[in-house]
C-alpha positions in Angstrom: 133.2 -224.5 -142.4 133.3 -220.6 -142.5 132.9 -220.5 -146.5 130.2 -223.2 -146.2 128.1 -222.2 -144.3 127.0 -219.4 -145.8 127.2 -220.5 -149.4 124.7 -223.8 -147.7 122.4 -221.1 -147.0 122.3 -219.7 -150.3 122.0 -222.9 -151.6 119.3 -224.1 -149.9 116.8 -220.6 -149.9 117.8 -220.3 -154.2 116.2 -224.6 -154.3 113.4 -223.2 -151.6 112.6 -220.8 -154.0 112.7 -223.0 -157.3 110.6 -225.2 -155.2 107.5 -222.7 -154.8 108.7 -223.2 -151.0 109.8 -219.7 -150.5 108.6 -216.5 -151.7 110.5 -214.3 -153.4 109.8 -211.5 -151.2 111.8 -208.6 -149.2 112.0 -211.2 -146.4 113.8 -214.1 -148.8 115.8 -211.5 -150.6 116.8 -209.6 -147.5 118.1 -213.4 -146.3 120.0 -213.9 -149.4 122.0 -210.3 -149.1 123.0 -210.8 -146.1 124.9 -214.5 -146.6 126.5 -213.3 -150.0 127.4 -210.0 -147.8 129.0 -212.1 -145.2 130.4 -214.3 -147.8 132.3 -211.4 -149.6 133.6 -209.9 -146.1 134.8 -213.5 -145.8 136.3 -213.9 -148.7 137.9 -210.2 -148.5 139.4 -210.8 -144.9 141.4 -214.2 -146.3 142.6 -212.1 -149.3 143.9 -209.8 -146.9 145.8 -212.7 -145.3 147.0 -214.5 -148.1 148.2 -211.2 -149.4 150.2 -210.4 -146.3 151.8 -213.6 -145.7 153.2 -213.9 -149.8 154.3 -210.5 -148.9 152.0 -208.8 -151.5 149.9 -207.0 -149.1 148.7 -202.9 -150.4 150.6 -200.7 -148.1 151.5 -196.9 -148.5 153.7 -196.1 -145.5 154.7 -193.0 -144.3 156.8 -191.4 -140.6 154.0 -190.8 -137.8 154.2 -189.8 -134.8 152.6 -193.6 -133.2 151.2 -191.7 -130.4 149.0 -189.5 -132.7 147.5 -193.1 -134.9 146.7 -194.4 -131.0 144.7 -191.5 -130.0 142.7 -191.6 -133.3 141.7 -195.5 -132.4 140.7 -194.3 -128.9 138.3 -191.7 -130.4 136.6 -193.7 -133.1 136.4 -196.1 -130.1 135.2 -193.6 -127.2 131.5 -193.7 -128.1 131.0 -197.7 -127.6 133.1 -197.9 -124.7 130.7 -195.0 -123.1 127.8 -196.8 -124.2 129.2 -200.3 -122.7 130.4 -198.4 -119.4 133.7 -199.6 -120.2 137.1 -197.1 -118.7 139.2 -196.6 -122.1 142.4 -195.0 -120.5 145.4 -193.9 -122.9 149.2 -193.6 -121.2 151.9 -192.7 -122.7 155.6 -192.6 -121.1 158.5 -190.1 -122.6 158.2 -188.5 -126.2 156.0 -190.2 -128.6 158.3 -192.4 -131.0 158.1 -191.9 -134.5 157.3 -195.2 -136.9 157.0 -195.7 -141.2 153.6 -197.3 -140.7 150.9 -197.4 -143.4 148.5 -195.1 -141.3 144.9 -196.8 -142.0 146.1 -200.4 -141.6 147.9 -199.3 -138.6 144.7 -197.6 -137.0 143.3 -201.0 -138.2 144.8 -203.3 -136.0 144.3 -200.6 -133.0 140.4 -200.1 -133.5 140.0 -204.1 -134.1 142.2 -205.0 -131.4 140.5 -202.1 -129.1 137.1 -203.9 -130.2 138.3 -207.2 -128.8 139.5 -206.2 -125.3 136.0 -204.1 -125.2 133.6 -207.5 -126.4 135.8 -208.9 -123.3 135.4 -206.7 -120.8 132.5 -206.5 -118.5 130.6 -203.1 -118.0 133.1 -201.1 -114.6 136.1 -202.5 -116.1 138.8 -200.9 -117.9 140.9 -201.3 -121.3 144.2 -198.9 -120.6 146.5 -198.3 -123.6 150.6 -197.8 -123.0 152.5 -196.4 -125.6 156.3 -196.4 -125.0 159.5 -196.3 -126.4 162.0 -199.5 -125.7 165.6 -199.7 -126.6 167.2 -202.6 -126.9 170.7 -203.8 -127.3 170.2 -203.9 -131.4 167.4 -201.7 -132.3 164.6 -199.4 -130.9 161.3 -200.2 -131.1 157.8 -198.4 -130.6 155.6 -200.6 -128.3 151.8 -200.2 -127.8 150.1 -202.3 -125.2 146.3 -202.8 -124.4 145.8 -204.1 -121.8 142.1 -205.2 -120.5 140.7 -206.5 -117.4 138.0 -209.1 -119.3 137.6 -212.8 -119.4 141.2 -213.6 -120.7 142.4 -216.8 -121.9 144.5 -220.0 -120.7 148.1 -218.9 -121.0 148.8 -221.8 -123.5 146.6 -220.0 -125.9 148.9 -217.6 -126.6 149.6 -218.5 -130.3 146.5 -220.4 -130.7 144.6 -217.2 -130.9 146.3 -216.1 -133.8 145.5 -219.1 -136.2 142.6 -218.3 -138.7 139.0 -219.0 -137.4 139.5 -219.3 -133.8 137.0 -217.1 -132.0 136.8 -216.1 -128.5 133.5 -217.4 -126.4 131.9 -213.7 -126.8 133.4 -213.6 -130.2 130.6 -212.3 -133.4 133.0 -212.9 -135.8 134.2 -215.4 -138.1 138.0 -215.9 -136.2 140.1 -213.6 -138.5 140.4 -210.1 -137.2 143.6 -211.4 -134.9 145.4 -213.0 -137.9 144.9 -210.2 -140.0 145.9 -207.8 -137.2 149.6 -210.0 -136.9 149.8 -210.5 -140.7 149.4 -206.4 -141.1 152.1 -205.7 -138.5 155.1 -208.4 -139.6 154.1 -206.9 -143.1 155.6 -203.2 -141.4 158.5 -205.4 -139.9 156.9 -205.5 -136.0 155.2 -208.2 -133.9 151.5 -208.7 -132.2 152.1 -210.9 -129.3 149.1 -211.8 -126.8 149.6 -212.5 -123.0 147.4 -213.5 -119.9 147.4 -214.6 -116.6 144.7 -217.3 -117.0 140.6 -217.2 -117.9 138.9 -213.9 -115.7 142.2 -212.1 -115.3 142.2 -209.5 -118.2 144.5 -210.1 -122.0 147.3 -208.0 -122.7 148.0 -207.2 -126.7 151.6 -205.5 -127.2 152.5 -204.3 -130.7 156.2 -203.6 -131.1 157.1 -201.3 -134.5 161.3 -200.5 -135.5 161.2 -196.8 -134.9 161.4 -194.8 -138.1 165.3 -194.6 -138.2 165.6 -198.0 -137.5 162.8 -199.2 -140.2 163.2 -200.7 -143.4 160.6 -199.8 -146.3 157.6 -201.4 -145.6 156.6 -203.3 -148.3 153.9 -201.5 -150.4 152.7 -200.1 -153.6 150.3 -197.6 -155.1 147.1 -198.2 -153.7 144.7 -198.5 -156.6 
């Protein structure tokens, strides 16, 4: 439905035009850029995907301090949240851990998944960040959580949410920024779970990365 739909419209104003129904002026032509523009973001966004899940996805990873790729998100993101009067609160517990994380696809996932809790949230609320360290019994992991006091979701949507073209109500989107966000971190070894306590009681998004001397190579090549 998401690739027709747009290729439809295409369809249908190119015949308009054959037809003498439609002129081809700035108005018809501005009409047609915009559906092959959103057809080509489309078609990028599942390439991404596909890419990620046969393990082919372009990734150049280096050691970062987590905490420093976090605070980058929250300033690219500072200016809408103003605007929106939405809190955007960072907190961070102990030393910041270090992870092998492709930088840009990492502040990626932050800034889409920082865009998300914001289209959520209604002006006076609040979107709080929480970076920590966790050790387990077999490994030791960088966690960052964003947490948001929006609309939510039924707890059985958990996974759902995840699965290409589901959108959220207030969604503008076509359904894919949350699978490419989970298919970008398993590709660096980690996991993008979603919680929530039920529909007006605010979404938690925790990212968990191995910390660098824990980490395996993520997978990755020259970027052209």
């Amino acid at each position: 439905h998401q690739l027709r739909t747009p290729i439809a419209s295409i369809e249908a104003t190119v015949e308009a035009i054959r037809e003498d129904v439609l002129p081809v002026d700035t108005l018809t032509l501005d009409t047609l850029q915009e559906q092959s523009g959103r057809l080509r973001r489309l078609v990028a966004d599942l390439e991404v995907v596909s890419r990620a899940e046969e393990r082919q996805l372009l990734l150049s990873s280096e050691p970062v301090n987590i905490t420093d790729v976090v605070r980058a998100a929250i300033s690219a993101s500072s200016d809408r949240y103003r605007a929106a009067g939405v809190a955007l609160r960072l907190s961070r517990t102990g030393q910041s851990p270090k992870v092998r994380v492709d930088t840009d696809r990492l502040h990626e996932v932050i800034t889409g998944l920082l865009d998300n809790a914001l289209k959520a949230t209604p002006s006076s609320g609040s979107v709080t960040v929480d970076v920590q360290r966790v050790d387990g019994s077999t490994s030791k992991d960088a966690v960052v959580t964003i947490t948001d006091t929006g609309s939510g979701f039924a707890p059985e949507d958990a996974e759902r949410i995840f699965q290409r073209f589901v959108k959220g109500d207030r969604s503008s989107g076509v359904g894919l920024g949350l699978t490419i966000a989970r298919a970008i971190v398993e590709a660096h070894h980690g996991t993008l779970v979603a919680s929530s306590d039920g529909p007006g009681r605010g979404a938690r998004f925790t990212i968990a990365l191995p910390m660098d001397s824990q980490a395996r190579p993520a997978r990755h090549v020259e970027r052209a």
